[in-house]
C-alpha positions in Angstrom: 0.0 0.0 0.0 1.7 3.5 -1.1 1.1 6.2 1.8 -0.7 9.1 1.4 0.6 12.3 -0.2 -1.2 14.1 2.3 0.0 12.0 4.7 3.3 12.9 4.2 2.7 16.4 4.0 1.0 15.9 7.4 4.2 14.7 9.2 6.6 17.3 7.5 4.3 19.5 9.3 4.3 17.8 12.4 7.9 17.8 12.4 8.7 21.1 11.6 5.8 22.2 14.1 8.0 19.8 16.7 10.9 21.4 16.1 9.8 24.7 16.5 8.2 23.9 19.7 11.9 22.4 20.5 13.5 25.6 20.2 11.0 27.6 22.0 11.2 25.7 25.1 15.0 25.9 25.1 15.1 29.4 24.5 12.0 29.7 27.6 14.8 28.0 29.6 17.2 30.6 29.4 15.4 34.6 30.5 18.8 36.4 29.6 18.7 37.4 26.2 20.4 40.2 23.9 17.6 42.5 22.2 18.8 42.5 19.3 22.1 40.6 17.4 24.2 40.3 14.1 25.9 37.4 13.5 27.5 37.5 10.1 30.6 34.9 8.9 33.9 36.5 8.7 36.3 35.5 6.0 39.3 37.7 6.8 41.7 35.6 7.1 43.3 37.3 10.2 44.1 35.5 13.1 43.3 38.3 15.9 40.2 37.1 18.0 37.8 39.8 20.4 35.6 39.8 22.8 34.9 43.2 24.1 31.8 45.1 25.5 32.0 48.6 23.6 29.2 50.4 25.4 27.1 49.5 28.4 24.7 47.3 26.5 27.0 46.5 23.5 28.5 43.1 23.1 31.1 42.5 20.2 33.2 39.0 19.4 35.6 39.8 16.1 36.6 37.0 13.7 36.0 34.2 16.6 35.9 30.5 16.0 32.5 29.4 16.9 34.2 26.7 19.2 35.6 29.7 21.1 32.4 31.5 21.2 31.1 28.1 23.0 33.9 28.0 25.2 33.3 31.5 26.2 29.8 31.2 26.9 30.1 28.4 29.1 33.1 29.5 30.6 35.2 26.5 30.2 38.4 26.1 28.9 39.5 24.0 25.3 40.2 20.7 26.6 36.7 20.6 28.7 34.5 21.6 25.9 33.5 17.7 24.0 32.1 17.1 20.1 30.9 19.2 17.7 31.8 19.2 14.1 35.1 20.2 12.7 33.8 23.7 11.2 33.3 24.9 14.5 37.0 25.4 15.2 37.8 27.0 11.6 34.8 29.3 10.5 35.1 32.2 12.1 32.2 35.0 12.8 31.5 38.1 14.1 29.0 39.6 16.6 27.2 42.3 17.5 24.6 42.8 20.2 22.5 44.8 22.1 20.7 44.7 25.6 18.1 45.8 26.7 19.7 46.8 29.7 23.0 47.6 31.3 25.5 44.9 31.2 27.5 44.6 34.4 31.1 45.1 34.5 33.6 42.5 34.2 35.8 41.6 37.1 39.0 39.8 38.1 37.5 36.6 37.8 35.8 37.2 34.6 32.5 38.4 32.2 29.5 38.7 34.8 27.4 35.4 34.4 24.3 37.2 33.1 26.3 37.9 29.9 27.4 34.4 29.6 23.7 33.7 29.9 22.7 35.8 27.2 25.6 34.7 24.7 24.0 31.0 25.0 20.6 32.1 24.5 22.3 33.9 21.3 24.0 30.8 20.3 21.0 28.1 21.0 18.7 30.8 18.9 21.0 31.6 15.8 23.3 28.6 15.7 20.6 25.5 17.7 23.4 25.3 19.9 22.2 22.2 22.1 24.8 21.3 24.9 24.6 18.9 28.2 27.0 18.3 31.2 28.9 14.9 31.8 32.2 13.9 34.2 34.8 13.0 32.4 38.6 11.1 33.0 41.0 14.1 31.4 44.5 14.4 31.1 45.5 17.8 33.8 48.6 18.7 35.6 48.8 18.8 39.5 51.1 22.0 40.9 53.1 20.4 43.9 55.6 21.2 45.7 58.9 20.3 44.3 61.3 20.1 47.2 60.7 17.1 49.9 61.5 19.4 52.8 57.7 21.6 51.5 60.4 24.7 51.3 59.7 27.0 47.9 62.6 28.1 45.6 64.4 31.5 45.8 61.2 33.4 44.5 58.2 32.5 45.9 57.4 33.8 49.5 54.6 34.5 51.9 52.7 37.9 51.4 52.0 39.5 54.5 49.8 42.4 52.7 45.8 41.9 53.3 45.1 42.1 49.7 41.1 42.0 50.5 41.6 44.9 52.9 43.3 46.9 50.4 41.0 46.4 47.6 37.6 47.3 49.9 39.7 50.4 50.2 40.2 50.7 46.6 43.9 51.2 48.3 46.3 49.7 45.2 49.1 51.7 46.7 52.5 52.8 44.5 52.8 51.2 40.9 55.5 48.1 40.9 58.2 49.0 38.9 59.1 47.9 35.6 60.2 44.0 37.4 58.7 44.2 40.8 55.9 42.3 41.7 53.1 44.1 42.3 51.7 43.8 46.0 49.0 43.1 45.5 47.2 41.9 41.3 49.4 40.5 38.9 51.3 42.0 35.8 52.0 39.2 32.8 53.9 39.3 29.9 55.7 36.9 27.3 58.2 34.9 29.4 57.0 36.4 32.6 54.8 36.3 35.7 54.7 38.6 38.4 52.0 37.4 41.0 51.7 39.4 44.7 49.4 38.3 47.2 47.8 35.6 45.4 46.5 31.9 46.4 48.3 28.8 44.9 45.0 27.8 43.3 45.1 31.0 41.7 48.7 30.6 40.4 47.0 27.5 39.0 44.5 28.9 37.1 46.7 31.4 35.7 49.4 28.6 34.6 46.9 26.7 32.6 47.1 28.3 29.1 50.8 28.6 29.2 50.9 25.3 30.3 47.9 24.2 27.3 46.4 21.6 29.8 44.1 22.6 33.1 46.3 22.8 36.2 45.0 22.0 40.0 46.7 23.0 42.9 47.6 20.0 45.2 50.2 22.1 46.7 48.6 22.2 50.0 49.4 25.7 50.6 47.0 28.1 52.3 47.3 31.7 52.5 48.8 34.5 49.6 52.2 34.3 47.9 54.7 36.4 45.8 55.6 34.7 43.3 58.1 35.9 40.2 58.4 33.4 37.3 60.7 33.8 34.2 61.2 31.5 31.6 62.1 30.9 27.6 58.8 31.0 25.9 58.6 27.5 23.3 57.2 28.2 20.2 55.1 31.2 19.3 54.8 33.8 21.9 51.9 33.7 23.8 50.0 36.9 23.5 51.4 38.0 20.2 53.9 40.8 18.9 53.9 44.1 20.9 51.2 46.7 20.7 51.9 49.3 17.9 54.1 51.7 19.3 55.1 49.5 22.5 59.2 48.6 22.6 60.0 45.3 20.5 59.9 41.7 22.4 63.3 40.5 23.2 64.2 37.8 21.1 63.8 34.4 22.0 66.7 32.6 23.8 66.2 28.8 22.3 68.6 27.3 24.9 66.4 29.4 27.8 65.0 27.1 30.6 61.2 25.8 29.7 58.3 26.8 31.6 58.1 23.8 33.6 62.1 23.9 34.3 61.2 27.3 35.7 58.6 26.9 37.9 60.9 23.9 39.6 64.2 25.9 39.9 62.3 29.3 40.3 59.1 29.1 42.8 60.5 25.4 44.2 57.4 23.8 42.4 56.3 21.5 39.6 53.9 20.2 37.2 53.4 16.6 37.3 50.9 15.0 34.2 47.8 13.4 36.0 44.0 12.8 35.1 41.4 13.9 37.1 37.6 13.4 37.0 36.2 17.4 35.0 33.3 18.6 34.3 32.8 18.8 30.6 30.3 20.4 28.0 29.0 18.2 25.3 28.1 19.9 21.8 24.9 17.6 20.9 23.9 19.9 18.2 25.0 22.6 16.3 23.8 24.2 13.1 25.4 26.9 11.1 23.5 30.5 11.7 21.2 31.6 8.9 22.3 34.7 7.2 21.0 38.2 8.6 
């Protein structure tokens, strides 16, 4: 028996009718959205990447892979973001967008979350973004103290300035000098780290994309440190060439110790390779954007 032509009109119908229905409830999920968005491919060919909020309610990303859009929005770094297909790491696009409201400013630890809220409701309405949560076994390095006797190397020490005090006082104090470390903030550069009054796990976090793999700190170590790194960047400079105008880079010493050399002679720490049960985000669908 052949089926209906109607009939088959019928189910397109139902199916479209479906998915729209789909898309509406995740969008219902999430209450944070821009008012209005551009997303439009960009074929450039450059390799700079932005993310930067212009105006109070403006929200820009310049020639971004979408995979790095993702990552953004869920605030997770490369290795913890799963799937996708491979078009997502090499087509790049560009955004602008507008809220209704004020969008709050960044701090230390990052973009403010409803922000990262609205980018996903951007990227589940224009690309059909659909994402879930797992656990995962991943390769991570563990910071840990190098030296058997727990002592650090000849510079890392204790601060003994109350950094939270200072900043509810909006008191930064002087300016470091070109190669102090700062009391209290940090000031990096290609080759160089210059942490005062921080927490190991926050040394940790700022390791990881020098290091290209998440770090945890299984140090041990309470309370705030100095800590002044310098080492032989491998490979491309992270960061880039200087700003226009700034002094050139010195060149690249190729016999210079290695980041992880550093860090051992240096702060009296190391990196060890481990796995460790993360928290991942699974791309279970993705679409690319219609055009505006």
């Amino acid at each position: 028996m052949r089926p209906s032509p109607a009939l088959g009109r019928v189910a397109s119908l139902t199916i479209v009718v479906a998915s729209a229905a789909m898309w509406s409830m995740v969008l219902a999920q999430t209450t944070d959205r821009f008012d209005v968005a551009s997303v439009k491919p960009n074929r450039s060919g450059a390799l700079n990447i932005g993310f930067d909020v212009p105006g109070s309610r403006r929200f820009t990303v310049s020639n971004a892979p979408l995979r790095d859009i993702v990552r953004f929005a869920h605030d997770v770094d490369d290795t913890r973001l799963v799937g996708g297909p491979d078009w997502i790491g090499s087509e790049r696009f560009d955004i602008v967008a507008t809220a209704e409201r004020d969008i709050p400013a960044w701090t230390p630890d990052g973009p403010p979350s409803v922000l990262l809220s609205m980018v996903r409701s951007l990227l589940a309405e224009r690309f059909h973004l659909e994402t879930h949560r797992d656990t995962r076994e991943l390769p991570v390095y563990a910071l840990v103290l190098a030296r058997s006797d727990r002592k650090l190397g000849p510079r890392a020490g204790v601060s003994t300035v109350d950094c939270a005090a200072a900043s509810a006082r909006a008191d930064a104090g002087p300016a470091p000098a070109p190669g102090e470390v700062p009391a209290c903030g940090m000031r990096i550069g290609p080759g160089q780290m210059l942490l005062g009054g921080v927490p190991m796990s926050r040394f940790a976090t700022v390791l990881a994309p020098f290091a290209r793999r998440l770090v945890i700190d299984r140090t041990g170590l309470t309370g705030n440190y100095n800590l002044q790194l310098s080492w032989t960047p491998q490979g491309p400079r992270f960061g880039g060439p200087a700003p226009e105008g700034a002094p050139p880079l010195p060149p690249v010493d190729p016999n210079g110790a290695s980041l992880f050399a550093s860090i051992q002679e240096q702060l009296g720490l190391k990196l060890e390779p481990t796995r460790a049960p993360l928290e991942v985000v699974v791309i279970d669908r993705v679409d690319r954007p219609s055009p505006d």
